[in-house]
N, C-alpha and C positions, 0 to 999 in steps of 0.2 A: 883233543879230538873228542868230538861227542861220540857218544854211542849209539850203532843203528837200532831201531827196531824190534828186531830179532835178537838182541842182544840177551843173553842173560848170566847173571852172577852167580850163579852156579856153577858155570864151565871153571871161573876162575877158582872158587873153594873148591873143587873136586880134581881140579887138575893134577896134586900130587896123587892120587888112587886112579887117576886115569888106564894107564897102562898097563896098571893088575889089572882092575877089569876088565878090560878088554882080551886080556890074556888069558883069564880064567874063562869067557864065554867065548873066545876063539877055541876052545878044546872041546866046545860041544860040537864045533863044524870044522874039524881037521887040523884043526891050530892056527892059531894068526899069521904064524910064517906062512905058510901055504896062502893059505888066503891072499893077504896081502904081497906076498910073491907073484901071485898070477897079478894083479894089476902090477906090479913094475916090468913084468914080463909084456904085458900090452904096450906099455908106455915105451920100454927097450930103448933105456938109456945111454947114451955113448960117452965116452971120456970127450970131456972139455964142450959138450953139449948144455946150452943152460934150459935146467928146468925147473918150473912153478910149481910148488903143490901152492893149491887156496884152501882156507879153511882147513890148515895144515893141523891145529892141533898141539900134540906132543911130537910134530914133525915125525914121524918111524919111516913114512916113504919118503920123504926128502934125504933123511941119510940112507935110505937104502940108494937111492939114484945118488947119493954122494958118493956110497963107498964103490961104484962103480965108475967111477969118474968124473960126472956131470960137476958141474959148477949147478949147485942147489941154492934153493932160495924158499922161504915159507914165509906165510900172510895170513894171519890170523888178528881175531877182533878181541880174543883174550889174551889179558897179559898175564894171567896165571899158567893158562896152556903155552906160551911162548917162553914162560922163564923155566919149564921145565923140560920140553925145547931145548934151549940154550944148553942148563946142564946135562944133557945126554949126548949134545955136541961135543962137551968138553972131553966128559968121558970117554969117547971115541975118538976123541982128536980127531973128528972131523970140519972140516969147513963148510959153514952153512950159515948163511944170509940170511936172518929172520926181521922181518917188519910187522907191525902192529898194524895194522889196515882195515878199515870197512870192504870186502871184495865186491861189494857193487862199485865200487870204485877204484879198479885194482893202481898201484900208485907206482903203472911204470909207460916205458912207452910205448908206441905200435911197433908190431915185430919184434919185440924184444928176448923173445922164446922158443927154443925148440919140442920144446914139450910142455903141457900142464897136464898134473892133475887132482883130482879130487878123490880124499877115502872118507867116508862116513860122514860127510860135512852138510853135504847140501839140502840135502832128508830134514837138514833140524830151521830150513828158510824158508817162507811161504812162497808158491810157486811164481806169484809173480817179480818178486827177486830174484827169485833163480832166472828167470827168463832174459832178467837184466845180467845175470852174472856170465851167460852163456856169449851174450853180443862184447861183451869185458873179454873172454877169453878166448874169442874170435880175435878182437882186435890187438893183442897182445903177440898172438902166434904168429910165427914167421908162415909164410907161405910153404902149405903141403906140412905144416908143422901136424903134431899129432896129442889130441885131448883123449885122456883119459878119466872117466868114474867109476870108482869104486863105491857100492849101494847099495841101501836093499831094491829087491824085484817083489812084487806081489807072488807071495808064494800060495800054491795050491796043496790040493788034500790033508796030510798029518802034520804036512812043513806047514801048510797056510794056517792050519789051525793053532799051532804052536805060536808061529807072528803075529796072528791076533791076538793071542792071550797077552806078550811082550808088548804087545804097543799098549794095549788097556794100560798096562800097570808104567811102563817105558818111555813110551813116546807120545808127542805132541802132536797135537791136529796137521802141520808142516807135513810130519813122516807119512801120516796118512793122505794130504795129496800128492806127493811125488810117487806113491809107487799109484796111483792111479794115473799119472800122466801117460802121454805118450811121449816119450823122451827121443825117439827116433824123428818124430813128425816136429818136433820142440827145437834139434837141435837143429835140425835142416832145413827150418825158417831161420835160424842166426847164422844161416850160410857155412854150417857143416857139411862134409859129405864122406862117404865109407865107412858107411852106421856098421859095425859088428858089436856082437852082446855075448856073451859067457856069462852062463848059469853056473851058480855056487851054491854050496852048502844046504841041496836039496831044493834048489829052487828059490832062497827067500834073501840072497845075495845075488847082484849082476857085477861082471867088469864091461862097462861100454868103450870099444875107440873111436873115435872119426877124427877127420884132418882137417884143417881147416882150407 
């Protein structure tokens, strides 16, 4: 499989310090568990419900929606983040279905989910991929099924000024236009509907849901 795009090689060398990272900068905004709690709490996963993260990562929300029941599954384009993925499956003896995938082409069928969601993924695709990624997981969701993103939001005041400092050094052009989108107006042309948003960590994270 070629590589999209947006691909880059560095998700895959960095992937074993992935989850320190994130750990150690989820303690500046209440901890990652918190954090990443409230998007599964969006999502509200049920036993033997199948649900999608995209752009999963080190998967942490696919086994959180594992150890709650779900039949999980993760699609990511790194196979560095996917094999480390794998061993945190092991380690928890959980069951989790992971695929190597381009997500502008998610590689299942229509209907096939009761849930997706996204943490931290999508910020790093240029908006007009995402816009393709959105009509992907429209088409994937069962009817009245329910997407969730985990994200940053453009933060204001001492939070907005702190995010800009983070993206200078941090992030890529991508991060800087998604949180200028309008993600409500974005997702409700790929035929979402029941936009709610939940502001985080002072503003400069959102959890968004809508149904399909």
């Amino acid at each position: 499989m070629s590589n999209p795009s947006y691909y880059r090689p560095s998700f895959d060398i960095l992937a074993p310090l992935y989850d320190l990272g994130i750990c150690i900068i989820g303690l500046l905004f209440g901890g990652e568990k918190n954090l990443r709690g409230s998007a599964i709490e969006a999502l509200n996963p049920v036993p033997e419900c199948r649900v999608l993260e995209i752009c999963c990562g080190t998967a942490t929300l696919s086994l959180m929606a594992a150890e709650k029941g779900a039949e999980a599954y993760g699609i990511d384009i790194s196979r560095g983040m996917l094999n480390v993925a794998w061993e945190k499956a092991q380690r928890q003896k959980a069951e989790l279905r992971l695929v190597r995938s381009d997500v502008l082409s998610i590689p299942f069928k229509e209907k096939a989910f009761d849930g997706v969601i996204a943490s931290m993924g999508l910020h790093e695709i240029p908006f007009d991929a995402v816009r393709t990624i959105f009509k992907e997981v429209k088409r994937v969701l069962k009817d009245d099924g329910r997407f969730v993103i985990f994200d940053y939001y453009k933060g204001e005041g001492f939070a907005g000024f702190i995010q800009n400092i983070f993206f200078i050094f941090a992030e890529h052009e991508p991060a800087r236009e998604f949180i200028k989108a309008d993600l409500q107006k974005e997702l409700r042309d790929a035929g979402f509907k029941k936009f709610q948003r939940r502001l985080l960590a002072g503003g400069v994270l959102q959890v968004i849901s809508v149904t399909s």
